[in-house]
C-alpha positions as a Markdown table, in Angstrom:
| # | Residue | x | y | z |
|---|---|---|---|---|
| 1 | Unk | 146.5 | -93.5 | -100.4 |
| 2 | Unk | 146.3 | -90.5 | -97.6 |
| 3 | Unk | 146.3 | -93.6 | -95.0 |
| 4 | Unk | 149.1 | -95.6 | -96.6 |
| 5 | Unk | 151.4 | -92.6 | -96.7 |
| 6 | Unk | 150.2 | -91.7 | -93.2 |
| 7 | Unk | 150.8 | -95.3 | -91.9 |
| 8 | Unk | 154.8 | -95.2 | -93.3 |
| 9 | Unk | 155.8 | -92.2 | -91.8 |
| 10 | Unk | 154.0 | -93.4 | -88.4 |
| 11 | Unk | 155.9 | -96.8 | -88.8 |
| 12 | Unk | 159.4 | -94.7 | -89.7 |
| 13 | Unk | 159.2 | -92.7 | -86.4 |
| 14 | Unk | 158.4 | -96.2 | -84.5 |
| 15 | Unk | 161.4 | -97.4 | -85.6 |
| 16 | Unk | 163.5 | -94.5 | -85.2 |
| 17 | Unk | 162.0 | -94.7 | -81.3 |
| 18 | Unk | 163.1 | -97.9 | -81.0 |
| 19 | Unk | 166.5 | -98.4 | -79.2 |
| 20 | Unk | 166.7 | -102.4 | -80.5 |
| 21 | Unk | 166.4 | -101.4 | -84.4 |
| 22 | Unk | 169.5 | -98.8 | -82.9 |
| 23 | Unk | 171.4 | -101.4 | -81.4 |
| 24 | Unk | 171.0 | -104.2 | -84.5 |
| 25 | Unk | 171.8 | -101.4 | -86.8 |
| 26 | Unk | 175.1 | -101.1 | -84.5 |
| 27 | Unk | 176.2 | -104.8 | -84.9 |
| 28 | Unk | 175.3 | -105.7 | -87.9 |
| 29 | Unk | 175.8 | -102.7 | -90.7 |
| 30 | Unk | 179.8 | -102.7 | -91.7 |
| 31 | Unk | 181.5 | -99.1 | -91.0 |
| 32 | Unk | 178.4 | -98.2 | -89.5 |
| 33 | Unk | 179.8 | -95.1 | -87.6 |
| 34 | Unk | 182.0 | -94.0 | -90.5 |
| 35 | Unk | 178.4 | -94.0 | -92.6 |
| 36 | Unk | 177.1 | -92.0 | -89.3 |
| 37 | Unk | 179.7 | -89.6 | -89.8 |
| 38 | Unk | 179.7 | -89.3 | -93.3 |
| 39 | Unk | 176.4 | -88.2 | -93.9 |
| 40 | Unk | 176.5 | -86.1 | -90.8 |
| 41 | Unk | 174.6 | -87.3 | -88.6 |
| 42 | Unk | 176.6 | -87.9 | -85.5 |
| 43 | Unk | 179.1 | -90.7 | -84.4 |
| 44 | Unk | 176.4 | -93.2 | -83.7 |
| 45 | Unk | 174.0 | -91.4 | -86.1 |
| 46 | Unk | 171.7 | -89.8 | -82.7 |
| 47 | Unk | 170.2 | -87.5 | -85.0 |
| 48 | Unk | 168.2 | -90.0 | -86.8 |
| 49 | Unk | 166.9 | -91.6 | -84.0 |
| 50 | Unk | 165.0 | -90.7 | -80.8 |
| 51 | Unk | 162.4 | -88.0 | -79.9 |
| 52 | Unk | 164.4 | -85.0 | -82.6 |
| 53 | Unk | 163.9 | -87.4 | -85.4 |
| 54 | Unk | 160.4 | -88.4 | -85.0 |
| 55 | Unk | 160.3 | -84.4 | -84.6 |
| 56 | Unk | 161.8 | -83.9 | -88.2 |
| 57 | Unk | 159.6 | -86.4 | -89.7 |
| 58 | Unk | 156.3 | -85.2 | -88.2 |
| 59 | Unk | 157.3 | -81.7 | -89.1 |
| 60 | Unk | 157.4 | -82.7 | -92.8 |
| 61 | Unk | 154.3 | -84.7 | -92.6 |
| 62 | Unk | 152.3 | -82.1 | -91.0 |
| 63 | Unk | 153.8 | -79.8 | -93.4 |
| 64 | Unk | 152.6 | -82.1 | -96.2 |
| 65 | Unk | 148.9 | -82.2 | -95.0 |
| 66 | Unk | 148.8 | -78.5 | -93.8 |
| 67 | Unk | 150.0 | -77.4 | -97.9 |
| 68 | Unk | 147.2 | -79.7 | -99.6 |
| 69 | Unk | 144.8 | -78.0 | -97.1 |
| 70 | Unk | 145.3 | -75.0 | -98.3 |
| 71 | Unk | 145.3 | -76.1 | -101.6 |
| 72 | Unk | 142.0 | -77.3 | -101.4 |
| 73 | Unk | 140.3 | -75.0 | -99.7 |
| 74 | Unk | 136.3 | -73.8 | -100.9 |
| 75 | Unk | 136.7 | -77.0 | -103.6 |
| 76 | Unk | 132.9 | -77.4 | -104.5 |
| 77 | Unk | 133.4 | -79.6 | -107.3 |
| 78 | Unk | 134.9 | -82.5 | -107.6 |
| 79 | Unk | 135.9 | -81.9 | -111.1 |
| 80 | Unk | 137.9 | -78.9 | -110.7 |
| 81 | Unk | 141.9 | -78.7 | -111.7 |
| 82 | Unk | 142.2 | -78.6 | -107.9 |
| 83 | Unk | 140.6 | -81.6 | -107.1 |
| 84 | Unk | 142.5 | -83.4 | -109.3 |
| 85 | Unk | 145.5 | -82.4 | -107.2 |
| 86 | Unk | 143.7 | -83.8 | -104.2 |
| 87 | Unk | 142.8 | -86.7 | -106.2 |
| 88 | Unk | 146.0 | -87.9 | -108.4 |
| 89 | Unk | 149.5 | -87.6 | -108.7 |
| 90 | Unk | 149.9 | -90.1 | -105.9 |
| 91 | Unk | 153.5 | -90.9 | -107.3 |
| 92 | Unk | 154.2 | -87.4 | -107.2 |
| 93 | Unk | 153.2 | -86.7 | -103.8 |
| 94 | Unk | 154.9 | -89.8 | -102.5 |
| 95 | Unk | 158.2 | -88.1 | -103.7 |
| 96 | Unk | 157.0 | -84.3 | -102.4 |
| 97 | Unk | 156.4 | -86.3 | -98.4 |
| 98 | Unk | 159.7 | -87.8 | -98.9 |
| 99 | Unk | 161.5 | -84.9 | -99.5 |
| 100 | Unk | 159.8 | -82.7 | -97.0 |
| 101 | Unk | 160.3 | -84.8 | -94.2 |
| 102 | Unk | 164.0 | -85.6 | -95.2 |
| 103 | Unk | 164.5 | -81.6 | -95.6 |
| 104 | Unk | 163.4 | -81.2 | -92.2 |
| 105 | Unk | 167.0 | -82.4 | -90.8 |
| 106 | Unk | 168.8 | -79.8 | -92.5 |
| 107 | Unk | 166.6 | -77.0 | -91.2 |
| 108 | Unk | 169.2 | -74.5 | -89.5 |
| 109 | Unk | 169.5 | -74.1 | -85.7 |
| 110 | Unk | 168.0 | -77.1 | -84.6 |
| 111 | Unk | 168.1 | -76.7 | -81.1 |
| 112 | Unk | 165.4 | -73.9 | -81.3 |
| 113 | Unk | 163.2 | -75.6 | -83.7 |
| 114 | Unk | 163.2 | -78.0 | -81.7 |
| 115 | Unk | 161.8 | -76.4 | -78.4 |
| 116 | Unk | 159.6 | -74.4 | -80.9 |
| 117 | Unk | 158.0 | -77.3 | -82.3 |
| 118 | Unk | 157.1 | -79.4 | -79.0 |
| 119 | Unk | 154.7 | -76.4 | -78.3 |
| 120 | Unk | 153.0 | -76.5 | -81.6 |
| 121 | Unk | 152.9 | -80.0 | -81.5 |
| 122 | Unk | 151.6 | -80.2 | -78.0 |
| 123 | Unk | 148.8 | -77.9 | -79.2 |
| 124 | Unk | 147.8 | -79.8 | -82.4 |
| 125 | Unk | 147.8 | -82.8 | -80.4 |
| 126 | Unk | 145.0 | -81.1 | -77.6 |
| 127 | Unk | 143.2 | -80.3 | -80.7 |
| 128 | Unk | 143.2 | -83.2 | -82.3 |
| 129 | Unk | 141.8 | -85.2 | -78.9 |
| 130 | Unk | 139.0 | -82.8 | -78.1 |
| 131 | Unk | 137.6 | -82.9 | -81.9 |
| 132 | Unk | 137.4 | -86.3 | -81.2 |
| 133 | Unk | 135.6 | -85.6 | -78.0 |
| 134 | Unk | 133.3 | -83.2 | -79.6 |
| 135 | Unk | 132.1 | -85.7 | -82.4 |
| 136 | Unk | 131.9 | -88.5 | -79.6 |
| 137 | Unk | 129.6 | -86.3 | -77.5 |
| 138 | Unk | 127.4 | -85.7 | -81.0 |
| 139 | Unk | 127.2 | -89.2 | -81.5 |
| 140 | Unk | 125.5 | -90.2 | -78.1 |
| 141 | Unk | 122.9 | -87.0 | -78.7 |
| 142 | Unk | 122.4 | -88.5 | -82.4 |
| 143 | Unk | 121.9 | -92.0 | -81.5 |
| 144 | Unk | 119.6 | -90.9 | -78.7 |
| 145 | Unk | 117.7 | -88.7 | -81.0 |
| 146 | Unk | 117.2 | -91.4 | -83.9 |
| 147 | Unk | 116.2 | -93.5 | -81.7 |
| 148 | Unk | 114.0 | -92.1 | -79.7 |
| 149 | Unk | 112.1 | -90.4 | -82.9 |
| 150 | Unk | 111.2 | -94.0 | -83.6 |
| 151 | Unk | 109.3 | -94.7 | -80.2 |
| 152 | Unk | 106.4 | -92.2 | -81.7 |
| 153 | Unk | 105.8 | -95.4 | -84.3 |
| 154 | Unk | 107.2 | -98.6 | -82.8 |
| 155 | Unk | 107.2 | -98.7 | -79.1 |
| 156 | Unk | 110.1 | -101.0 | -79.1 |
| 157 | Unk | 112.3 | -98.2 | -79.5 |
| 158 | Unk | 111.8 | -98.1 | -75.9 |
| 159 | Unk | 113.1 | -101.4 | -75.1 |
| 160 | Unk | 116.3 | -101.0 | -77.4 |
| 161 | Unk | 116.7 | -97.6 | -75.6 |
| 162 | Unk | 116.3 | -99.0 | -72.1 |
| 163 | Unk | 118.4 | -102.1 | -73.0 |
| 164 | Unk | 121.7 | -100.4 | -74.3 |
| 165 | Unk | 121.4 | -97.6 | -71.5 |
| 166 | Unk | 121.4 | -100.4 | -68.8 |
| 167 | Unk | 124.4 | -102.2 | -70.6 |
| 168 | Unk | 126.4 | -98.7 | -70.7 |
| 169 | Unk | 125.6 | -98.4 | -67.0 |
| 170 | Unk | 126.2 | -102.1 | -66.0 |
| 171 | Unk | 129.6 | -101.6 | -68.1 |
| 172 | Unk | 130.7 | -98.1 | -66.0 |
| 173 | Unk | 129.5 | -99.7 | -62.8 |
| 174 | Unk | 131.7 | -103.2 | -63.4 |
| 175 | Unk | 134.5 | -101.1 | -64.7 |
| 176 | Unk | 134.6 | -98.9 | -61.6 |
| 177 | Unk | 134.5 | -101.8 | -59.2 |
| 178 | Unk | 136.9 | -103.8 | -61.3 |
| 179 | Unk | 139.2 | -101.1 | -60.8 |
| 180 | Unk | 138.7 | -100.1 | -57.4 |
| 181 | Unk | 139.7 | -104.1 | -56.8 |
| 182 | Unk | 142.6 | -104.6 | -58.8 |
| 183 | Unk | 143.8 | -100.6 | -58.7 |
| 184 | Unk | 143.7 | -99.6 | -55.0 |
| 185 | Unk | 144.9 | -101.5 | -52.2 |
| 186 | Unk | 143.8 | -101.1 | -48.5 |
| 187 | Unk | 146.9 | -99.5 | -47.6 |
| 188 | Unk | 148.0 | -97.1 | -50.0 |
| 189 | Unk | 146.9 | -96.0 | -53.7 |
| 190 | Unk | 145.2 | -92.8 | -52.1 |
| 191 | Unk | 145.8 | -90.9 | -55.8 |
| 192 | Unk | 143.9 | -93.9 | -56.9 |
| 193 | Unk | 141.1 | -93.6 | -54.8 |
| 194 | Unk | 141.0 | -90.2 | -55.5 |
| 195 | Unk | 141.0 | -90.4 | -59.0 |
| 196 | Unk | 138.3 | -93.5 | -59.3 |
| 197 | Unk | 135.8 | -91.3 | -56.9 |
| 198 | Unk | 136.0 | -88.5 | -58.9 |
| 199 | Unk | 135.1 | -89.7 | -62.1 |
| 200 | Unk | 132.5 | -92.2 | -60.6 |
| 201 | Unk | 130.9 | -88.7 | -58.9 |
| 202 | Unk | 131.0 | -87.2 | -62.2 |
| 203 | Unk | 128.9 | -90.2 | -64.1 |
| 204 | Unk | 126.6 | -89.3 | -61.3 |
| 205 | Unk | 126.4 | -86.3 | -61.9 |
| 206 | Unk | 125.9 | -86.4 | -65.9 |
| 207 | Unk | 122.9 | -88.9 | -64.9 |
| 208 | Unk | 121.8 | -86.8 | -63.0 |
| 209 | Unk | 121.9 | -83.4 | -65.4 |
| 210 | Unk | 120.7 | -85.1 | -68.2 |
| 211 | Unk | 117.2 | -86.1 | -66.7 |
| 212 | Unk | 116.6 | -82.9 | -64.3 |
| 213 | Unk | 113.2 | -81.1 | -65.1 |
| 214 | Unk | 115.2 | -77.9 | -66.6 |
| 215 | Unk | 117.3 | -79.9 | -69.2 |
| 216 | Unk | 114.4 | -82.0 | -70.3 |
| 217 | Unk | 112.3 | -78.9 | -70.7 |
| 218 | Unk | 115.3 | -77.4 | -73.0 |
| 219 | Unk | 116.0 | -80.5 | -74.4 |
| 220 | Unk | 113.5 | -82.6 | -74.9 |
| 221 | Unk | 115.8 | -85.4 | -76.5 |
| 222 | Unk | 117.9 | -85.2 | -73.7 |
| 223 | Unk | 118.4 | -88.6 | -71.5 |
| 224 | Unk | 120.6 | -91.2 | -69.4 |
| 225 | Unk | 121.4 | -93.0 | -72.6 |
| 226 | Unk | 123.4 | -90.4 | -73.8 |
| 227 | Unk | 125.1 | -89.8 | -70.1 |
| 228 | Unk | 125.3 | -94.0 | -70.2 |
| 229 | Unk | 127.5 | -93.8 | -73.1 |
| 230 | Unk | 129.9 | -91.0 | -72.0 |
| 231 | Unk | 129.9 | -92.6 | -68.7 |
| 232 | Unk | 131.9 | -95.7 | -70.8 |
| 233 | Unk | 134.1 | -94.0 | -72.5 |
| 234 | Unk | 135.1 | -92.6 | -68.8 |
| 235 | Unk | 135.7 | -95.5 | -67.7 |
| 236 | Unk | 137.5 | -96.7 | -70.3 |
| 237 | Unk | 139.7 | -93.5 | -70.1 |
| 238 | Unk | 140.2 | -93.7 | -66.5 |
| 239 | Unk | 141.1 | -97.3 | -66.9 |
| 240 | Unk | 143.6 | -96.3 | -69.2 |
| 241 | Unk | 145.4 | -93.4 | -67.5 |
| 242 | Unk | 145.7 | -95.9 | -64.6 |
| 243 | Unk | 147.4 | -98.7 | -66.9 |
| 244 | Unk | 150.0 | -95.7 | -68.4 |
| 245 | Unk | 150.2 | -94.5 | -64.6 |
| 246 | Unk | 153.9 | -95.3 | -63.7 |
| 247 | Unk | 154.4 | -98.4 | -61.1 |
| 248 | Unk | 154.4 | -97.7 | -57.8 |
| 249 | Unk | 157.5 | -99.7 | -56.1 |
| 250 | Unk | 158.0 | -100.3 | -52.3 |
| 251 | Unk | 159.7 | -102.6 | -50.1 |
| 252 | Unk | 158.1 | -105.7 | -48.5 |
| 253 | Unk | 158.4 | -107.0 | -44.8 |
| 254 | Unk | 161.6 | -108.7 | -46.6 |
| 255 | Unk | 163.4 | -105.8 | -47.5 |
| 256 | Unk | 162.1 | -106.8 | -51.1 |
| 257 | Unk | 161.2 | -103.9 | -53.9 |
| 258 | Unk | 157.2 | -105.0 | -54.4 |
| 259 | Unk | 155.0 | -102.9 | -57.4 |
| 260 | Unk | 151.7 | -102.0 | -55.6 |
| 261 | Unk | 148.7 | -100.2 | -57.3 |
| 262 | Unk | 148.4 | -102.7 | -60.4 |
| 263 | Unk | 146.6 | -105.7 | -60.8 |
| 264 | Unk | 149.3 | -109.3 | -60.6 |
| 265 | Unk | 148.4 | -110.5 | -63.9 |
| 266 | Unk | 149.5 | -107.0 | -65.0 |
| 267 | Unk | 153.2 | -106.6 | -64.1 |
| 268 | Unk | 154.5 | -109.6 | -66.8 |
| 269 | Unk | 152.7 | -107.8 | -69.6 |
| 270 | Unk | 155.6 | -105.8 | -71.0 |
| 271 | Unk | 158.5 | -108.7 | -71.2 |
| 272 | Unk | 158.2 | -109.3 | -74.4 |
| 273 | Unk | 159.0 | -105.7 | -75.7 |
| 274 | Unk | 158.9 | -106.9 | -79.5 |
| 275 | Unk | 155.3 | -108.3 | -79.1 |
| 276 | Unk | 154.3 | -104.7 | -77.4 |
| 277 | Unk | 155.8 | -102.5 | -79.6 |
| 278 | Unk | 154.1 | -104.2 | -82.6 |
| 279 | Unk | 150.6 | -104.2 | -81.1 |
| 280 | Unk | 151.0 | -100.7 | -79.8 |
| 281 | Unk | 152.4 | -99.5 | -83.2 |
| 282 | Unk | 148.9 | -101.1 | -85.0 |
| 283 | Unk | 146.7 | -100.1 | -82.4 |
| 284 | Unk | 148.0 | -96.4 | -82.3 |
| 285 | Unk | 147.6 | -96.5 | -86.6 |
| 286 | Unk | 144.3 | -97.9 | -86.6 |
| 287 | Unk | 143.0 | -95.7 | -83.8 |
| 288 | Unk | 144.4 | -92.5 | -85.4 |
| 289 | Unk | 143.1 | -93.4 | -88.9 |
| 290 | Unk | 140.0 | -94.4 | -87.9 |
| 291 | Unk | 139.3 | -90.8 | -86.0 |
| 292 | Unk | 140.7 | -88.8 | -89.3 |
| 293 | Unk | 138.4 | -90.5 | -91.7 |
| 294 | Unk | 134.8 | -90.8 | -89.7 |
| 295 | Unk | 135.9 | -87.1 | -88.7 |
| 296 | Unk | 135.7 | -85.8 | -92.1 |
| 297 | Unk | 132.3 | -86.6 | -93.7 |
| 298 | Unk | 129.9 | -84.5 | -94.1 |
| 299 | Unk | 127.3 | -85.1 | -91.2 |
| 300 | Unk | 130.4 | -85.2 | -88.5 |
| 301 | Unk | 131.8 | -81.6 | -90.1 |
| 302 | Unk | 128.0 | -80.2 | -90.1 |
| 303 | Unk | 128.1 | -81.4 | -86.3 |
| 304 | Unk | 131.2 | -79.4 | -85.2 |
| 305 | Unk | 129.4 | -76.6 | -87.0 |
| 306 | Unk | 126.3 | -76.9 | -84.4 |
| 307 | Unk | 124.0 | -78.1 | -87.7 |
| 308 | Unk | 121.8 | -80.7 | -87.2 |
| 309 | Unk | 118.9 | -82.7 | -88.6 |
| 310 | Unk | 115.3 | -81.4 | -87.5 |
| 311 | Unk | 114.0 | -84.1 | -85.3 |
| 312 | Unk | 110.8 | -84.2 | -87.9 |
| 313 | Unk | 113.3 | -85.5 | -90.8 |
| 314 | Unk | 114.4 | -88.2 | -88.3 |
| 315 | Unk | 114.0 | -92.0 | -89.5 |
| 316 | Unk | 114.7 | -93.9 | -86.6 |
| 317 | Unk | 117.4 | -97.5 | -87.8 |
| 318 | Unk | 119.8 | -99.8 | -86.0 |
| 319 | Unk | 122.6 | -99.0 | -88.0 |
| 320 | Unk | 121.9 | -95.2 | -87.6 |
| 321 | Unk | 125.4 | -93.8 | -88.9 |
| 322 | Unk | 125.1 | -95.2 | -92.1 |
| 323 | Unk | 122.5 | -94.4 | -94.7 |
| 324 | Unk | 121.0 | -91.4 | -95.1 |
| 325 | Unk | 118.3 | -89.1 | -93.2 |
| 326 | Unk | 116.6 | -85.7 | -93.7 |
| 327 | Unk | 117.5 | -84.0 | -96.6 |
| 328 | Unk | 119.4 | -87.1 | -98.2 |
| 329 | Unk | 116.0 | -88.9 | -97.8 |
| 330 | Unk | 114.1 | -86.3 | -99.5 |
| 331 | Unk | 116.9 | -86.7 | -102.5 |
| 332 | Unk | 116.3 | -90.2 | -102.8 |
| 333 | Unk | 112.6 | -89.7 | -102.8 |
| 334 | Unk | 113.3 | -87.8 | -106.1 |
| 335 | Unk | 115.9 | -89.8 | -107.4 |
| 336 | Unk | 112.8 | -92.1 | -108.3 |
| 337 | Unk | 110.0 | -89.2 | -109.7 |
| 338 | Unk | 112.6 | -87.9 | -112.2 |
| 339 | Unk | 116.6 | -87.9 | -113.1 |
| 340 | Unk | 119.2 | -89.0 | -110.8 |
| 341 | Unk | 120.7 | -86.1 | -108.7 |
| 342 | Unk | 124.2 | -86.2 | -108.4 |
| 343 | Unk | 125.1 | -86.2 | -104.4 |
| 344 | Unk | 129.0 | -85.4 | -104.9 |
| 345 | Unk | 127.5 | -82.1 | -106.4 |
| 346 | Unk | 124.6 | -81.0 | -104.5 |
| 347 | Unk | 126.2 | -78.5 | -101.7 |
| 348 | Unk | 129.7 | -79.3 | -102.4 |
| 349 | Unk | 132.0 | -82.2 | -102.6 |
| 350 | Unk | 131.1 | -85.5 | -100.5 |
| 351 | Unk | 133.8 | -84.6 | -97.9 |
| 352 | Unk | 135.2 | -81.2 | -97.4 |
| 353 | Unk | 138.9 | -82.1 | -99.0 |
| 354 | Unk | 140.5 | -79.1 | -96.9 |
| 355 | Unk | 138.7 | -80.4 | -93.8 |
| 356 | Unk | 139.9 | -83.9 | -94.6 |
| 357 | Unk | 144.1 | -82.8 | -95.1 |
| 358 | Unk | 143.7 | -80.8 | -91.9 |
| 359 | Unk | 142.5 | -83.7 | -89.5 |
| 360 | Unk | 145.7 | -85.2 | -90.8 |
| 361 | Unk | 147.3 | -82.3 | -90.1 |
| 362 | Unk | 146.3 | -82.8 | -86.7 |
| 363 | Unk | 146.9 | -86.6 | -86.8 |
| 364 | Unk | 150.5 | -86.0 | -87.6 |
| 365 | Unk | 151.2 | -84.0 | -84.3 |
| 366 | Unk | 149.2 | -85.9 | -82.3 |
| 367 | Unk | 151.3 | -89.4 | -83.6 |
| 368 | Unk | 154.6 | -86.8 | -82.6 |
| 369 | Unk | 153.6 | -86.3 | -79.1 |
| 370 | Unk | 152.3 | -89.8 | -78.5 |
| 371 | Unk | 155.4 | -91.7 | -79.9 |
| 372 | Unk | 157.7 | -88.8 | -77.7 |
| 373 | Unk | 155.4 | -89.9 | -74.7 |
| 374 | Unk | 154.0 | -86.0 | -74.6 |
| 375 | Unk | 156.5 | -84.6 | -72.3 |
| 376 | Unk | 158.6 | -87.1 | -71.4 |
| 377 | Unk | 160.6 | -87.0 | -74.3 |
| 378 | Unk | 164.1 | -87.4 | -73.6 |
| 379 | Unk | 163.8 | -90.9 | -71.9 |
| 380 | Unk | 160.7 | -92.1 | -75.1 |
| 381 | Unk | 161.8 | -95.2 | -76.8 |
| 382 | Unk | 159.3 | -97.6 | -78.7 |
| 383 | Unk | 160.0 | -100.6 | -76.5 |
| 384 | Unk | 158.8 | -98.6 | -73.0 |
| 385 | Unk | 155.3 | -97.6 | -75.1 |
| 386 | Unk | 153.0 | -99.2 | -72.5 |
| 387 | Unk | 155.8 | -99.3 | -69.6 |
| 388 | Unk | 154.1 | -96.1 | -67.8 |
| 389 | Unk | 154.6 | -92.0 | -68.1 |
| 390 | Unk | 153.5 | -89.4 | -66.0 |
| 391 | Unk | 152.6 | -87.2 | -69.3 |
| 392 | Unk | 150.6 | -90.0 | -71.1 |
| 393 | Unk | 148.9 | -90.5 | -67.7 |
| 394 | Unk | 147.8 | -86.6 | -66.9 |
| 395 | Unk | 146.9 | -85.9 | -71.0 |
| 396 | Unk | 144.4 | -89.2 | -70.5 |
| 397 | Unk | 143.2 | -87.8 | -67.6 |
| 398 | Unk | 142.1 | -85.0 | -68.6 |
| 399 | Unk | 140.5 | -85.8 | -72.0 |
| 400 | Unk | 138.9 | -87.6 | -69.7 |
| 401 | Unk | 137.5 | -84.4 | -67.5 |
| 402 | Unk | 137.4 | -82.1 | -71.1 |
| 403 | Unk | 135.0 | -85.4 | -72.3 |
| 404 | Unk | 132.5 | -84.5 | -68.9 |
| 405 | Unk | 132.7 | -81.0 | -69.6 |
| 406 | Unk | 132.1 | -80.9 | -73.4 |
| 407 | Unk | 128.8 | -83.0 | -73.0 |
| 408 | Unk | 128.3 | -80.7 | -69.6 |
| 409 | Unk | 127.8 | -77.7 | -71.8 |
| 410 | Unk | 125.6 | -79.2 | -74.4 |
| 411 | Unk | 123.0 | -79.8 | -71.8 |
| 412 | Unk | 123.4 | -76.3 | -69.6 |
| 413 | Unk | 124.6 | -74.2 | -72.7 |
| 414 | Unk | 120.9 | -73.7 | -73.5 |
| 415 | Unk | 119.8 | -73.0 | -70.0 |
| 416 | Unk | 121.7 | -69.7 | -70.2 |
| 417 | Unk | 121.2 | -68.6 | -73.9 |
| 418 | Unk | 118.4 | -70.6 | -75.3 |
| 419 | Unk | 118.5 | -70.7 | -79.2 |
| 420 | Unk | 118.0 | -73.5 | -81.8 |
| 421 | Unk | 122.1 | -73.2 | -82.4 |
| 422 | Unk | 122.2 | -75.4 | -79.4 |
| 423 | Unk | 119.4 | -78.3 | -79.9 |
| 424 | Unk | 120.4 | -81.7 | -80.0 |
């Protein structure tokens, strides 16, 4: 229900981005600028559209979330007369959303709310993005961990390690070239060039980290699958800061204006604006929801928190995220020697519920800065989503770098203070 209500507000600032909803309202709605001017709002209604009314709304969402988060906070049972705020009333709280983010117009001197907000929007939405990294970087130290516990029983563990690190690898390695082809040109594209040796020195140099004689004697579970699978989502990053990189535009032999730095089959993919909007809109909502909801179980919170499962405890499966390991294996062990132990009540609720409104929280600003393209907020409209930006370009960019660094520190961090806080 959290998701739902999420998704509508997301879907109410995409169409208050989008200049053609703006202009059909326009044509079509009788009287439509003495309705504008009747509930305030301007002669052609501007306040409810464009980058201040996507601020509003966000600022009522993320007021929304921040309030049940501190509703729930320490809930250990989920029983209590607080849960049953977190986990009812849905009608209710349909009604509360609506009315905060429709109060957020009227808040007084807009102008300075405004400028206020971008900053604390900006920073939410950093946060949000390098939480994400964080629990990426866990999950290539847990997969590598699981599965290389099982190598002590089944030595093909080895050849499922050795196979996915050489697809991560052959996958970084095509991507690079692929881009190199289709993203620099022989004259020209030197920010390109740049850019693509850079990160291709830094998946070197993870690869080279994670296997040197100091890490490994730290580390024992450290390797190049774990290095493999960062190295992917570098590429894929990279890839994407270059496809949100503005198009380059100089003239031919011909006195012609010619794009330059993007691949040919790429420079028709935005005519149909509709089509692109649409797909953005779902993409964006699925990606986002998908981040706030894996973030917030338990095993992903105990991660940010440096906690982790002794590598004795670890039962080495395929599907290694789901099912349960350690501890939870020990509960199911007694589960069948006597009564049933309740999991929801063991340490505390299934999912911290606080933890849970405050990734949404997040979520909300990050939507508000990504919809605004980040910086370049006076010119944002829904239809130019995937048309290029200098800020959506640069904030890639370096998640990208913030990504290396994160999983960086998890290898050197106990090479200067060595302490179990730090094992992987």
């Amino acid at each position: 229900m959290y998701a739902l209500y999420f998704i509508l507000v997301v879907i109410i600032c995409c169409v208050m981005m989008s200049d053609t909803v703006a202009n059909q309202m326009r044509e079509h709605i009788p009287y439509f600028e003495d309705i504008c001017k009747g509930i305030k709002a301007g002669d052609t209604c501007e306040k409810l559209v464009g980058y201040s009314a996507v601020y509003r709304v966000c600022f009522g969402m993320a007021c929304f979330f921040f309030i049940f988060c501190l509703l729930t906070l320490n809930i250990n049972n989920s029983k209590s007369c607080r849960a049953y705020i977190h986990n009812g009333f849905w009608f209710f709280k349909l009604l509360l959303l609506g009315a905060m983010c429709s109060g957020a117009f009227f808040i007084p001197d807009q102008e300075t709310f405004l400028n206020a907000w971008r900053y604390v929007g900006a920073v939410g939405g950093f946060l949000f993005i390098v939480i994400q990294l964080l629990l990426l970087v866990e999950f290539a130290h847990k997969w590598n961990k699981n599965w290389t516990a099982g190598t002590a029983t089944n030595k093909l563990w080895y050849a499922s390690l050795s196979l996915v690190t050489l697809i991560a690898y052959s996958i970084t390695t095509g991507g690079l070239i692929w881009m190199a082809v289709f993203y620099t040109q022989k004259d020209g594209c030197m920010e390109n060039k740049i850019l693509l040796g850079v990160n291709g020195g830094l998946c070197l140099l993870m690869s080279v980290v994670s296997i040197s004689p100091s890490v490994r004697d730290r580390q024992p579970h450290s390797g190049i699958l774990q290095s493999g699978l960062i190295s992917c989502y570098v590429t894929y990053l990279t890839f994407s800061a270059l496809s949100s990189k503005p198009a380059e535009v100089v003239l031919d032999e011909h006195g012609k204006n010619v794009t330059i730095c993007v691949p040919n089959f790429g420079q028709d993919l935005y005519r149909d604006k509709t089509l692109v909007a649409g797909l953005g809109t779902a993409i964006l909502c699925v990606c986002i929801l998908y981040s706030c909801l894996t973030s917030t179980t338990r095993s992903s919170s105990d991660a940010l928190q440096g906690r982790y499962t002794a590598p004795e405890l670890e039962v080495a499966r395929c599907c290694f995220c789901f099912g349960s390991g350690g501890e939870d294996a020990e509960e199911k062990r007694n589960m069948k020697e006597g009564p049933r132990v309740i999991y929801d009540e063991k340490k505390s609720t299934v999912y911290s519920y606080a933890y849970f409104h405050f990734m949404f929280f997040l979520a909300s600003l990050y939507v508000m800065m990504t919809v605004t393209n980040w910086f370049n907020y006076e010119s944002a409209n829904i239809e130019t989503f995937f048309s290029g930006s200098w800020s959506i370009f640069w904030v890639k960019m370096a998640s990208c770098w913030i990504c290396v660094l994160l999983y960086l520190g998890t290898l050197i961090a106990p090479l200067c203070r060595p302490s179990p806080q730090y094992s992987v």
